[in-house]
C-alpha positions in Angstrom: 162.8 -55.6 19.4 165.7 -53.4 19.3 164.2 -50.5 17.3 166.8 -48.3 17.1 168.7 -51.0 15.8 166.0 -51.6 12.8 166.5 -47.9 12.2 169.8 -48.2 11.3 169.2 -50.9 9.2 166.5 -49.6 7.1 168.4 -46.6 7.0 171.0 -48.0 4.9 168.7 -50.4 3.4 166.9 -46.8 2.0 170.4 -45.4 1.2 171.4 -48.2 -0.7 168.2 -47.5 -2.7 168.4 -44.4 -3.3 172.2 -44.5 -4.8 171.0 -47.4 -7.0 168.0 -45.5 -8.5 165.4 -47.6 -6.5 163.3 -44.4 -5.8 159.9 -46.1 -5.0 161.3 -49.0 -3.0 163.5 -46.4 -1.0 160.5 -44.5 0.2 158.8 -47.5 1.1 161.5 -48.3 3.5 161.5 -44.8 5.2 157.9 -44.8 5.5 158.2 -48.2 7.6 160.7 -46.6 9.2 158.7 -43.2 10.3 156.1 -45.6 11.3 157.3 -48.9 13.2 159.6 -47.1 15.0 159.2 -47.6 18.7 157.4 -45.2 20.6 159.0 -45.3 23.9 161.1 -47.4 26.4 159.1 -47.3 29.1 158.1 -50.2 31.6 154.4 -51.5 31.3 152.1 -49.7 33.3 154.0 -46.5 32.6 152.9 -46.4 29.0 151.5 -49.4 27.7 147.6 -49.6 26.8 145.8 -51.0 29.4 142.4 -50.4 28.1 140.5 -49.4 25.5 139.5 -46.2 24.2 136.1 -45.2 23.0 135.7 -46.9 19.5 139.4 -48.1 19.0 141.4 -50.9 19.8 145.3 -49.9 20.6 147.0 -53.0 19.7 151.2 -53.6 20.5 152.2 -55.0 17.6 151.7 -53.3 14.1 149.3 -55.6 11.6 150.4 -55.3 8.3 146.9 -56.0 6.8 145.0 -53.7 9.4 143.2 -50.5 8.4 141.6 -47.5 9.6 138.2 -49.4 8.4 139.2 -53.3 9.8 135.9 -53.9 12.0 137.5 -56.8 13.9 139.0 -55.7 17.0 142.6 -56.9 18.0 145.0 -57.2 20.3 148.2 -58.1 20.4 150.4 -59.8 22.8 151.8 -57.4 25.5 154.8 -55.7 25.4 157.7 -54.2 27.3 158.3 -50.9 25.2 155.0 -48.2 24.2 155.0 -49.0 20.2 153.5 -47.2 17.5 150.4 -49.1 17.5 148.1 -50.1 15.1 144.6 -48.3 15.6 141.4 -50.2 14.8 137.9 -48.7 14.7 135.5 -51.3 15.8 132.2 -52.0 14.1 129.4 -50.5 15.9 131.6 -47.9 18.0 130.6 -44.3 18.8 131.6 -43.4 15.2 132.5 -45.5 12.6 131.3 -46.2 8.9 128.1 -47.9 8.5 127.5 -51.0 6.0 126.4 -48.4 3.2 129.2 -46.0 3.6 127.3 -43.0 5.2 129.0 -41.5 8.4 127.4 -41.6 12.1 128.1 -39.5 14.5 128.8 -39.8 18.4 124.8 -40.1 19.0 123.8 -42.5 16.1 122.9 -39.6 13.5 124.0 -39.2 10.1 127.1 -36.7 10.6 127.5 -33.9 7.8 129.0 -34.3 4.5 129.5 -31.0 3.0 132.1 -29.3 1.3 134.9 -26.5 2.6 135.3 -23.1 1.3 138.5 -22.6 -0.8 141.3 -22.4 2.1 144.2 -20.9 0.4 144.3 -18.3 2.2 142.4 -17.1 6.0 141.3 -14.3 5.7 138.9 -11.9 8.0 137.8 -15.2 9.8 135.2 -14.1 11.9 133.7 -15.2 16.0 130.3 -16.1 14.9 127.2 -15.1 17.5 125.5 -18.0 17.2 125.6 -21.9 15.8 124.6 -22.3 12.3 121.1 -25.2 12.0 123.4 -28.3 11.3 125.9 -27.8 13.9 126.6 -30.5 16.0 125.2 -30.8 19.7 126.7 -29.3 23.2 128.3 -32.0 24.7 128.9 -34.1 21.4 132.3 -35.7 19.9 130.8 -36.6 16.2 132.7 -38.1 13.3 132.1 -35.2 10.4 133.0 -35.8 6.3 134.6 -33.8 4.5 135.5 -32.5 1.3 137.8 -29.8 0.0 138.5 -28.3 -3.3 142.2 -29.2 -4.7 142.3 -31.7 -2.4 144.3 -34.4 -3.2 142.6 -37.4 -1.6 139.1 -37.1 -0.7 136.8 -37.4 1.0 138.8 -36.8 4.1 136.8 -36.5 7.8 137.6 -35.6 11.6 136.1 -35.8 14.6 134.7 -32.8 16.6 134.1 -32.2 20.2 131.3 -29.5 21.5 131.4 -28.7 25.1 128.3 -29.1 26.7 128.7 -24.8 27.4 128.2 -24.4 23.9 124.3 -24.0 24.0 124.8 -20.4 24.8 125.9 -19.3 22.1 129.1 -18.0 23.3 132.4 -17.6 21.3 134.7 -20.1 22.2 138.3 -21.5 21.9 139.4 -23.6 19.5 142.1 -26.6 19.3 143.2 -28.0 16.6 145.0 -31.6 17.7 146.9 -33.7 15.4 147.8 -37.0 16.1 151.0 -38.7 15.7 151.9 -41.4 13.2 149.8 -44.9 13.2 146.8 -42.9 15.3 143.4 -41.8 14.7 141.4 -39.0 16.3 139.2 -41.0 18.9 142.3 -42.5 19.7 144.3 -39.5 19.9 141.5 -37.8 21.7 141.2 -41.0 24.7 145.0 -40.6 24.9 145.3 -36.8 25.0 142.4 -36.7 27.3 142.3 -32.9 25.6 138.4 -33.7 25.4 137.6 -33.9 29.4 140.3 -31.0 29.8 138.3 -28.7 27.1 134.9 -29.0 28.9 135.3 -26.5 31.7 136.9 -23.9 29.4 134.3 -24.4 27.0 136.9 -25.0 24.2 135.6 -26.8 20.8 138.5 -30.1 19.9 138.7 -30.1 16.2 140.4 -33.9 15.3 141.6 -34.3 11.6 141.7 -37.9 10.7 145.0 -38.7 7.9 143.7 -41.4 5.9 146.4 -44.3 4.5 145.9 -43.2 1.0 147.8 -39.7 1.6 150.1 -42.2 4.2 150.7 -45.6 4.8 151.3 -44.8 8.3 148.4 -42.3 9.0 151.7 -39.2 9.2 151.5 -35.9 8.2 153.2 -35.1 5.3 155.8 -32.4 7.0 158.3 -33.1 5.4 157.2 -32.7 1.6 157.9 -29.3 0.2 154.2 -29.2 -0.6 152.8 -29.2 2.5 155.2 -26.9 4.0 153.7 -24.2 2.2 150.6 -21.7 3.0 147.7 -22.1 0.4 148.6 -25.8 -0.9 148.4 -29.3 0.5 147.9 -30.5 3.9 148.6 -27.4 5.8 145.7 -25.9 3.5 143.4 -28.4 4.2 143.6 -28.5 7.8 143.0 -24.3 8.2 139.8 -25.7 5.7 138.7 -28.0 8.1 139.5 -25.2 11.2 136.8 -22.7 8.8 134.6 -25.7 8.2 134.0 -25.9 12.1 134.2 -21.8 12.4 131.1 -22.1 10.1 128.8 -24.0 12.2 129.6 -23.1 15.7 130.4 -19.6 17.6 134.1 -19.5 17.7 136.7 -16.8 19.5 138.7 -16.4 16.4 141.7 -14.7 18.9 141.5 -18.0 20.7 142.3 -20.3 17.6 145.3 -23.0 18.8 147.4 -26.2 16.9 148.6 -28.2 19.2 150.2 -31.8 18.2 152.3 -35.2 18.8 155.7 -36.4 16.6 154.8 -35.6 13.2 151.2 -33.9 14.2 154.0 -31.8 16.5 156.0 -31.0 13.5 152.8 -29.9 11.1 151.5 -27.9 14.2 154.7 -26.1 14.0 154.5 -25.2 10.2 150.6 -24.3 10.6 151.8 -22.1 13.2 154.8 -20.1 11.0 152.1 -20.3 8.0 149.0 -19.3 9.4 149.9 -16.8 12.0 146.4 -15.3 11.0 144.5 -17.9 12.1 146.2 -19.3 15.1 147.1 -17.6 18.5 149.6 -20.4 19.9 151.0 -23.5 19.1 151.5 -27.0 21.0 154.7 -29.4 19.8 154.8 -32.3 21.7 157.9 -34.7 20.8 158.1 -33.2 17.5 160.4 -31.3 14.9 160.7 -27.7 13.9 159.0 -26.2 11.1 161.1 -26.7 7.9 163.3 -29.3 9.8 163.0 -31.7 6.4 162.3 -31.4 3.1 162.8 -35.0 2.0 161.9 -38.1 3.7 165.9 -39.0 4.0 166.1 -35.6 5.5 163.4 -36.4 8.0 165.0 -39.8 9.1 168.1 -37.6 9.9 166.3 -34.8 11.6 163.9 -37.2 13.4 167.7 -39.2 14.9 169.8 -36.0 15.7 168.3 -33.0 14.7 167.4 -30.8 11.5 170.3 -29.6 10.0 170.7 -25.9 9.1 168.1 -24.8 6.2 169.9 -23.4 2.9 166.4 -22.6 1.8 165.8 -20.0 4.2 165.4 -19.9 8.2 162.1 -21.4 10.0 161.5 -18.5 11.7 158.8 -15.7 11.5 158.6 -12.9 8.5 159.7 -9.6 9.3 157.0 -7.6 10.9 155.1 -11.3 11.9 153.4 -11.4 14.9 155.6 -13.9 17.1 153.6 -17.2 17.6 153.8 -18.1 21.6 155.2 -21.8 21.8 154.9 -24.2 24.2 157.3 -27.6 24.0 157.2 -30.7 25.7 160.1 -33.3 25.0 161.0 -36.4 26.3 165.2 -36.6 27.1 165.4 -40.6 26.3 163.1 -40.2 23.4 164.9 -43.1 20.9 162.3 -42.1 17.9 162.6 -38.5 17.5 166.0 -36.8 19.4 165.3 -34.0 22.3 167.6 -31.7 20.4 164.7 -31.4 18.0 162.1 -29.9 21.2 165.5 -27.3 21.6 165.2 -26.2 18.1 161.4 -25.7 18.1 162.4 -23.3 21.2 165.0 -21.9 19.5 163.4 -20.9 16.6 160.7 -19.5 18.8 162.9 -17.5 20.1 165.1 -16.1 17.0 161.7 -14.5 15.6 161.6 -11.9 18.7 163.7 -8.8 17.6 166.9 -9.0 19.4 166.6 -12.7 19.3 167.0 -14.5 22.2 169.5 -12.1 23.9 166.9 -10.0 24.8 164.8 -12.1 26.7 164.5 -13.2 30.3 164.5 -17.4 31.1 163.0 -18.9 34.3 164.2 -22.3 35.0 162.8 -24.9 37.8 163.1 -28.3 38.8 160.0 -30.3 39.4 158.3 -34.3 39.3 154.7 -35.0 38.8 152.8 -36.7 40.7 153.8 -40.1 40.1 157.3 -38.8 40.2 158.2 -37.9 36.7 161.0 -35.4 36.8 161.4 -32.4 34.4 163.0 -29.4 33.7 160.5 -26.2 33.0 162.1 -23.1 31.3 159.6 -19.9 31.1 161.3 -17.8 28.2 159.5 -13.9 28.6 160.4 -10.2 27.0 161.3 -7.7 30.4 158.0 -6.5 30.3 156.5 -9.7 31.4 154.6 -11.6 28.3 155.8 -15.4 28.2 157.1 -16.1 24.2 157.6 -19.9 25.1 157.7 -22.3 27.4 159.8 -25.5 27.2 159.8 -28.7 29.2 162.1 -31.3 29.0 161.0 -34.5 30.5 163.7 -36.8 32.2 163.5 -40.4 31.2 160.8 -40.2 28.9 160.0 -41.4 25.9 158.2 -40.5 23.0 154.5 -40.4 24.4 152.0 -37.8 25.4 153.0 -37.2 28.9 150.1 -37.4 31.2 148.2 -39.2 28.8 145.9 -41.9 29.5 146.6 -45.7 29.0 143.5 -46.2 26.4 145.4 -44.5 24.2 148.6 -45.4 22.2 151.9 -43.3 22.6 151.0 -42.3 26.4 152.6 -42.3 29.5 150.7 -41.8 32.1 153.4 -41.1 34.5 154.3 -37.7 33.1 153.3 -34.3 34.0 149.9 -33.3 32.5 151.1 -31.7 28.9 146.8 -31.4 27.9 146.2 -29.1 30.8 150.1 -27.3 30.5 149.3 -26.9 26.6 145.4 -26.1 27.7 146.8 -23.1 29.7 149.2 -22.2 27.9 147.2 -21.7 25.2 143.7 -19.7 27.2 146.4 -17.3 28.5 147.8 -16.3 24.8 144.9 -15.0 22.7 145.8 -13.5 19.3 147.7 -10.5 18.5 148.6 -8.1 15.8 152.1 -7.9 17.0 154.4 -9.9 18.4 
């Protein structure tokens, strides 16, 4: 199916709408927009799902009756294109809900339910020396409830991986990984591979789950003025989730990261201008720049050509904020959300450094992965020598994780390795008070 054709249709199905007074039935069309759009043109074997990944079942074609909780796997007929897939968690997987509604775990055991501290704000987050009694086991990846004050749809969960390092008690890294539209964490984390990359740095993978019932399509909200915002909606809840984990298990809190895909890419990027507190880096993969929407007609734009220039103020750091080190990845044939979007992310990165980006030094080079994947690399640093972002366009690719693995949806495995690119990116930018 031509999706970029559909686009344009529901497009001016939802503008139509909109004129007429048909509010409700308007967002219903964006949102099957922002979700059924295609994920990337790529050939089969470049991105398509081969296989399966632990506890999901990536299927082609979305199911309009599927859910997050549908316990009959399913797959659809092949096709050419990488799609926004429906993900299904089978019955019986490594985590999934059991016939009585309790949660299990990665081994079998009851994982916590427990509610978060108040998270509207972060502060004096400290590296714990040791794990608390009911944190979960080295070498684990455990589906945790959750529950927040103020929150809006509850209860919420994620998944969390412990490296096997973690039995000694020493303060690790953190990453934060949100997934993209129509995904789930175990499917985000098979995809991402980020789990099998964290292991030999001893890095903790925190996995929020969006359920339906704050989206149809499993997106973050990024593009609602209330969860754009520090202390409030999603944004909130997420840095709740980040002190949830910080709770239970010895964590470097200079080595805190966001790192996410399409609209998990554009809600890293706000976490990251909100909460330069909590978080040392931040990871946009094929995604938009903080405050590149602020209505889901605005988002459909932004997500085709670009956000347009912000009358309600720039998306850039505060005065006297540390500048949050960025790295990009962007595909330059990406049909669902436009390269020019990656350039902005970079861009704003780069207006927060005083002087702005006239006083920085760029590196460019030419270079293919291994299974020939070409991209562009630009290394943006101050004269001194400390990197402020890197950015790496990706020739002929679409919108997938690049270097991801076929069990997962929104992958191409052809790409350069963006989880260990973002992975060292993010180990060799710790924290500061400055920027």
């Amino acid at each position: 199916m031509d999706w970029n054709h559909k686009l344009k249709q529901l497009m001016g199905e939802a503008t139509h709408l909109v004129r007429s007074g048909n509010l409700a039935d308007a967002t219903r069309a964006i949102q099957q927009a922002l979700g059924h759009n295609t994920a990337a043109a790529t050939p089969r074997g470049a991105g398509t799902p081969e296989g399966q990944a632990v506890g999901t079942t990536p299927v082609q074609t979305p199911v309009p009756a599927a859910t997050f909780r549908t316990s009959t796997a399913w797959r659809g007929a092949a096709a050419p294109d990488v799609e926004d897939a429906v993900v299904i968690e089978r019955e019986g997987g490594p985590a999934h809900d059991s016939t009585d509604g309790s949660k299990t775990g990665a081994q079998g055991e009851p994982a916590a339910s427990r509610p978060a501290a108040p998270s509207s704000a972060a502060p004096g987050l400290a590296s714990r020396a040791g794990p608390a009694a009911h944190a979960e086991p080295p070498g684990s990846f455990t589906r945790v409830a959750f529950t927040s004050p103020g929150a809006s749809q509850a209860p919420h969960h994620y998944h969390l991986y412990v490296p096997p390092g973690a039995a000694s008690g020493t303060p690790m890294p953190l990453v934060l990984m949100l997934h993209g539209c129509t995904q789930n964490p175990t499917d985000f984390a098979a995809g991402t591979g980020m789990n099998a990359a964290a292991a030999p740095a001893n890095a903790l993978v925190l996995y929020p789950a969006q359920p339906q019932s704050a989206n149809p399509n499993g997106c973050w909200n990024w593009f609602r003025p209330e969860d754009q915002r520090r202390g409030g909606g999603e944004p909130a809840l997420l840095v709740a989730m980040v002190q949830d984990v910080m709770a239970r298990h010895p964590v470097d809190t200079q080595r805190v990261y966001v790192a996410g895909l399409s609209a998990g890419g554009a809600m890293a990027a706000l976490l990251g201008r909100e909460y330069p507190d909590v978080f040392a880096a931040v990871g946009v993969h094929s995604g938009l720049q903080a405050g590149a929407a602020h209505n889901v007609m605005a988002a459909l734009s932004a997500m085709k050509s670009g956000a347009k220039p912000n009358p309600r103020g720039t998306p850039v750091a505060a005065p006297g904020q540390a500048v949050m080190p960025m790295i990009v990845f962007h595909g330059d044939a990406d049909p669902t959300v436009s390269a020019r979007n990656g350039e902005q992310v970079i861009h704003a990165a780069l207006s927060a450094v005083v002087g702005g980006p006239a006083t920085l030094q760029a590196k460019v080079e030419q270079g293919q992965s291994a299974s020939g994947q070409a991209y562009t690399r630009t290394v943006h640093r101050h004269a001194a020598g400390a990197v402020v972002a890197e950015h790496w366009v990706l020739h002929g690719a679409g919108h997938a994780w690049a270097g991801g693995n076929a069990q997962g949806s929104h992958t191409d495995p052809r790409g350069v390795d963006a989880t260990g690119e973002m992975l060292r990116f993010f180990l060799e930018h710790p924290r500061t008070s400055a920027g």
